[in-house]
N, C-alpha and C positions, 0 to 999 in steps of 0.2 A: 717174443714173437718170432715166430721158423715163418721164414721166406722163401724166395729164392729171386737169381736177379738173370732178369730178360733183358735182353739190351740192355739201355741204361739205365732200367727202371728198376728200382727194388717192389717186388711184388709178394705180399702176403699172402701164403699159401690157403689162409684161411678165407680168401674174397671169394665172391658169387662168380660165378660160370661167366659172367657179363664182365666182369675187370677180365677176366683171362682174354677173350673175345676181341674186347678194346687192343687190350694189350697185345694181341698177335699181330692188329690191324696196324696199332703204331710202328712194329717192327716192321712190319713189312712196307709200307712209309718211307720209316727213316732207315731201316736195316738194322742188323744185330750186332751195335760197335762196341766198344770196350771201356772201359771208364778211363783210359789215358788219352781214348778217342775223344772224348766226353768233356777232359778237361780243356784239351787244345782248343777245341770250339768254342767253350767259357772265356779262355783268356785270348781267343782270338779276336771273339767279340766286345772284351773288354778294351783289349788295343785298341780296336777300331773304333770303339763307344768315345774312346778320348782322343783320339787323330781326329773323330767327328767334330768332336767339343771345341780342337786347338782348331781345326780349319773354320767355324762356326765362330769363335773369339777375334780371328785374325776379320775374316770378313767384317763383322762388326766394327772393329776399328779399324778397318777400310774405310768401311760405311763414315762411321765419324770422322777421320781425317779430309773423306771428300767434301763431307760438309763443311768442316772448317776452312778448306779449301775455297770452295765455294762463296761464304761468307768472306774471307778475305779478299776475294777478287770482286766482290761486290760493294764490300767498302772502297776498294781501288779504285773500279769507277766512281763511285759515289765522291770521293775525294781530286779526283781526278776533275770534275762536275765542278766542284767549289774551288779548286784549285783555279780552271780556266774562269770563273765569273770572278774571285780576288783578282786576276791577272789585268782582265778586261775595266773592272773598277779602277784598278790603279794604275792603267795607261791612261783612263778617261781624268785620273786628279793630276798625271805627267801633263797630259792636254793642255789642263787648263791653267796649271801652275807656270809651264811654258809660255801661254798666250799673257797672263797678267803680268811677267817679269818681260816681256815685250812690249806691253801697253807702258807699263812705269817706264822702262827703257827710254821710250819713245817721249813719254811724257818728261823725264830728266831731262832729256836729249832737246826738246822744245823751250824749255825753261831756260836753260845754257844758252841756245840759240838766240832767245828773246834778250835776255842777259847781254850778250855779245854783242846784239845789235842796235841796243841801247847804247850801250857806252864808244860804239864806233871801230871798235880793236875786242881785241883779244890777249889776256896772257899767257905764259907759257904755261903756271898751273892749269888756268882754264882750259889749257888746248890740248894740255895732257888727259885729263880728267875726261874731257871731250870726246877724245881718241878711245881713251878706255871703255868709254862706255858704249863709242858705236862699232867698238869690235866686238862686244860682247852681245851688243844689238844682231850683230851678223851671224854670230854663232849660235844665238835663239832662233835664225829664221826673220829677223825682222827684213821688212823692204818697206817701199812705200816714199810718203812723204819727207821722210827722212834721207834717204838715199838720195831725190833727187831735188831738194830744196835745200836742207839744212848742214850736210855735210860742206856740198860744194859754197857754199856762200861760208859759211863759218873759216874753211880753211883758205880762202882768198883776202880773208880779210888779216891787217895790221895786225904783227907780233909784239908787244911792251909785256916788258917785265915787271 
């Protein structure tokens, strides 16, 4: 096949009046460049094709790392949520665990009492045991009946060993 090459176009000498025609109008378009012209823009575009690709890749897992992001700080709160409602449950079982080790307190501390005042005195175990248990009464928060009946009468009364 005898050609010849216009711009960048290899054109068949043998083509219709109308490829020549096209063919002037592309030159005059693009202009009449060289094929070293020709190649630079090929691997210009092809750079560019993959800088497209790598910045197109990076976004992407942009994209994905904000959503795991995202989801991380949402379980955050979410855990955060159940974190404050365990907190809040197990101040409310500290509550109560408090208040019945006060009752028992109270209630040892009346039995002792009653004890005591039955037999008229007191001994030194019992007045130790006594002691212990309504300082430990005071360090739960206890007051009350105890404070102002049973202490003072228990420790006025007779020491026997």
């Amino acid at each position: 096949m005898i050609g010849t090459l216009k711009g960048a176009f290899f054109v068949p000498i043998n083509l219709k009046k109308g490829a020549d025609k096209l063919m002037k109008e592309v030159i005059q378009v693009f202009g009449n460049y060289t094929i070293e012209w020709l190649v630079f823009v090929i691997v210009a575009f092809s750079v560019l094709g993959q800088a497209s690709l790598k910045l197109y890749k990076a976004a992407n897992n942009l994209h994905k790392k904000t959503d795991e992001y995202e989801s991380i700080v949402e379980l955050t709160y979410e855990n955060s949520k159940n974190i404050e409602t365990l907190s809040n449950i197990i101040t409310k079982e500290q509550e109560m665990t408090n208040e019945f080790r006060i009752r028992s307190l109270a209630d040892t501390l009346f039995v002792c009492y009653k004890n005591v005042k039955e037999q008229g005195y007191v001994t030194r175990r019992q007045l130790e045991n006594f002691q212990d248990n309504v300082e430990m009464y005071r360090k739960l928060g206890g007051n009350g009946v105890v404070e102002n009946k049973y202490i003072p009468e228990v420790m006025k009364m007779e020491v026997k060993e």
